[in-house]
Steps between C-alpha positions, in 0.01 A plus 500: 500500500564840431425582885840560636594431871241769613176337373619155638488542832278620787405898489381608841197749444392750740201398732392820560614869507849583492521752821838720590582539871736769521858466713419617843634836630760570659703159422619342792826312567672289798869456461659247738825331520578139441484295793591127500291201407190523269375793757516820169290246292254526842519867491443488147167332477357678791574801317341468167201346726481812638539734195796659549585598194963471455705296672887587551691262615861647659811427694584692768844524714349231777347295218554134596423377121742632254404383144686667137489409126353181443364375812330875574319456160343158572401638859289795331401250231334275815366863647362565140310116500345548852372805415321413162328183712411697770347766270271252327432300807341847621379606194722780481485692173861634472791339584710699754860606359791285682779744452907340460625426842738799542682687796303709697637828368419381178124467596515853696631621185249311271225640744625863528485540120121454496164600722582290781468576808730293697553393850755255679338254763668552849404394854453817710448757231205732448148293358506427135388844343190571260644558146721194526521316198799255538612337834869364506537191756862438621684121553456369845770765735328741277664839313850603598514856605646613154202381332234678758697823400436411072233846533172285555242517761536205738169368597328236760296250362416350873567516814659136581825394298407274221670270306609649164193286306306604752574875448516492127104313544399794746611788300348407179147464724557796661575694129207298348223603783578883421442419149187357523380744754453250811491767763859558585618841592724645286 
């Protein structure tokens, strides 16, 4: 037949009307720093369940997990995977963006050169402040004083100390409740 590949095989045909949601405003983004075991691909997931909308994965001076070249690039390939299954497992219509793991002053830099509105997560600092856009979590022994002096707001996320999942988890709630208006000051 004079068909070609195209009329061969199955064609999928809209059920219905084709609707547009548009991107949500502002875009929201966690940035945390490897930790060990399968614990980013945790922080991951919960993310995209949540809606936050980038993910930046960093290294930090007290990061434990120290990845380059080859092996960094499958990591964020794994971080890329979770996030497309956790999308359609909540029926998520756009994929969050799983940035390059880089070095933290890479991702202030990254951040700084756009709309964001960044804050690092630190125990004892002032609450997490309205306008906030992106949330950085440290590695477990959190930022070094050198990179609480990088010329961005330090915020609290809680008052206990948490885990670095744990944090990363709590922030993007915290940044996603704003968002959708669910009656928290600020």
């Amino acid at each position: 037949g004079a068909g070609g590949p195209a009329a061969s095989g199955p064609r999928l045909v809209p059920a219905g009307s084709i609707e547009h949601e548009p991107a949500p405003e502002p875009l929201l983004g966690v940035g945390f720093a490897l930790t060990k075991g399968d614990r980013p691909e945790l922080v991951a997931q919960k993310l995209t369940e949540l809606g936050i909308d980038e993910l930046h994965p960093f290294s930090a001076a007290r990061s434990v997990v120290r990845l380059d070249g080859d092996a960094a690039a499958r990591r964020c390939e794994r971080l890329r995977r979770i996030v497309r299954e956790a999308a359609a497992q909540c029926r998520r219509p756009r994929l969050p963006v799983v940035y390059d793991l880089a070095p933290l002053e890479t991702v202030l830099e990254r951040l700084a050169a756009g709309p964001a509105v960044v804050a690092l997560a630190e125990p004892g600092a002032p609450p997490l402040a309205g306008g906030t856009t992106h949330v950085l979590v440290g590695p477990e022994g959190g930022f070094t004083a050198e990179e609480l002096i990088c010329g961005v707001t330090s915020a609290r996320i809680g008052s206990l100390i948490m885990r670095a999942e744990t944090a990363a988890i709590a922030a993007g709630c915290l940044l996603m409740a704003r968002r959708e208006g669910m009656g928290l000051a600020g």
